[in-house]
N, C-alpha and C positions, 0 to 999 in steps of 0.2 A: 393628859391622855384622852379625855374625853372629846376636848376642843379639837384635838388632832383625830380621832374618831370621825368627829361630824366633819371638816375638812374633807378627808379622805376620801370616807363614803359620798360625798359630795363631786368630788372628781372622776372617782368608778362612774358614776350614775352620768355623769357627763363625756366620759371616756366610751361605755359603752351607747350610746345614742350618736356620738358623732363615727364608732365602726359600724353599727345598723347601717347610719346612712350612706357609707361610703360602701356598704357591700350590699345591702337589698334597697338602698332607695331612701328610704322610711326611717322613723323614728323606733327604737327598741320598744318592745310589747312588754307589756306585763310579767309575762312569765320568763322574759329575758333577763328580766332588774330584776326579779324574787331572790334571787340568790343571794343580793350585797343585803338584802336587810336579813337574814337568815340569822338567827338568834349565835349561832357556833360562829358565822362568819364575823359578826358584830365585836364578840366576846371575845375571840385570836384578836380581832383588831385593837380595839381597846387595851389589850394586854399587851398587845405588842408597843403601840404606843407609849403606855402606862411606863413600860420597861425602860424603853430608849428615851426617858424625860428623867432617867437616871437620878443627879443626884436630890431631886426634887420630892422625891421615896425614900418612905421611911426604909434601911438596909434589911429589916426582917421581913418588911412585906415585900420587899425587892426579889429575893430570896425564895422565900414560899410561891412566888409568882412564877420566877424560873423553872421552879419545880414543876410547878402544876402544868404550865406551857412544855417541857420535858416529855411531862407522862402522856399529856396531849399529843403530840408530837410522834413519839415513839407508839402510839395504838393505832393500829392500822388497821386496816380492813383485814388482809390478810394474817395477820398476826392477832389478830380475834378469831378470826375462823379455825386457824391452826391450834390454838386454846381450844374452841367447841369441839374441834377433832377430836381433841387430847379427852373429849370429858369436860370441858371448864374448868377446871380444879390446881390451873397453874397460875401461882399468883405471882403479882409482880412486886420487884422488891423499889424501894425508896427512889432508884434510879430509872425507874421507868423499864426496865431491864427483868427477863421472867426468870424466875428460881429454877437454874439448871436440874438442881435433884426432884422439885415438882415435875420438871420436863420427864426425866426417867424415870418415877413412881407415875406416870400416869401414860408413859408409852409402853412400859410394861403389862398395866392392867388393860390397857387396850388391847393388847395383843393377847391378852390370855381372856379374854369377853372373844377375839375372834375365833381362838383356837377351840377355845370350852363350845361354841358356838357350832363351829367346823365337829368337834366329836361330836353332838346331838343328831346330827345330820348325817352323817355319814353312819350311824348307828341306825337312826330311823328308816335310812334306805337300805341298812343291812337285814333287820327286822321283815320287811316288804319282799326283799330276796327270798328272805330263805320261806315266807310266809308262800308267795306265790310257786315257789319251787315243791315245797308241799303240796301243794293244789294241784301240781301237775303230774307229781308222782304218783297221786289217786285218780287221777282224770281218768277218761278210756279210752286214751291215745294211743296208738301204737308203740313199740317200744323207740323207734325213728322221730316219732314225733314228738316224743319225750324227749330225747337227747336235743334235740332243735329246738323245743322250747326253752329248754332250762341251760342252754348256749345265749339265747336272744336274751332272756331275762339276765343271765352273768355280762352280757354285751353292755342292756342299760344297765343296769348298774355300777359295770364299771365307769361307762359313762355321765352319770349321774356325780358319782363321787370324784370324777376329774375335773367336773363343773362347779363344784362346792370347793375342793382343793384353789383352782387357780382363782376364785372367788375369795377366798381365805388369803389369799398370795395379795391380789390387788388390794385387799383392803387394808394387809401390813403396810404395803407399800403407801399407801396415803396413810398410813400413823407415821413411817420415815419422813415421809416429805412434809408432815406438820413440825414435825423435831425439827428437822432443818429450817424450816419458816423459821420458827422461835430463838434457832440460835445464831441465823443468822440474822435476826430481829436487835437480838442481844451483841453482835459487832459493830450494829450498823452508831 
């Protein structure tokens, strides 16, 4: 595995310097070649190696190797973000694969953190209503200009809470589409 490691990386490093040259001229820079010595990139290689030197491995670390290449594997960017979505709190089980009932204890609670979220807000801009709505019914407005204030104040307001509402709407909708990353995570 190792031998086949340095090989490898040996040929990348060579591979990429002879496409620099055939497309800018020049030799690959620095931060061209960073990537093959990348501790992750090193680590998949060697394992990968490790693996395909077959019967040469002991069968348990063979094994444990696939595994862990698996879980590797199957964590994607997206399927970690769709987790942070959820809360973090979905675990994944032996096969690299996330715990369906985690998925739905934690798209529930998300959705009930937006809803509980959504009632705060739309109370607090209830509060404000009727608070400024009193203000105005003591002002020394006409009676004309009372009724037109406390029209423009029931306006925003309603306004206000259609913007919290379809805010509350969007953000279920990204708890759906993290459940769906994760279960489609789990097909794949």
């Amino acid at each position: 595995g190792l031998a086949a490691t340095g090989m490898l990386t040996v040929a990348e490093f060579a591979q990429e310097n002879i496409n620099s040259l055939m497309k800018k001229g020049r030799l690959a820079e620095v931060e061209e070649l960073k990537h093959l010595i990348d501790g992750e990139h090193l680590l998949n290689t060697f394992t990968a190696m490790t693996v395909l030197s077959g019967r040469q491995v002991i069968p348990e670390f063979k094994e444990s190797v696939r595994q862990s290449v698996l879980l590797l594997k199957n964590k994607t960017k997206a399927s970690e973000d769709a987790n942070k979505g959820l809360g973090g709190k979905v675990r994944t089980n032996k096969d690299g694969t996330y715990n369906y009932k985690d998925i739905d204890n934690s798209v529930r609670n998300q959705e009930q953190k937006i809803e509980n979220e959504r009632k705060r807000e739309e109370q607090k801009i209830e509060k404000e209503r009727q608070k400024d709505i009193k203000k105005t019914t003591k002002s020394k407005l006409t009676p004309d200009q009372k009724i037109n204030t406390k029209e423009s104040i029931n306006k925003s307001t309603e306004k206000k809470k259609n913007k919290i509402n379809k805010s509350a709407e969007i953000k279920k909708q990204e708890i759906k589409d993290h459940k769906k990353t994760l279960e489609l995570h789990n097909r794949i």
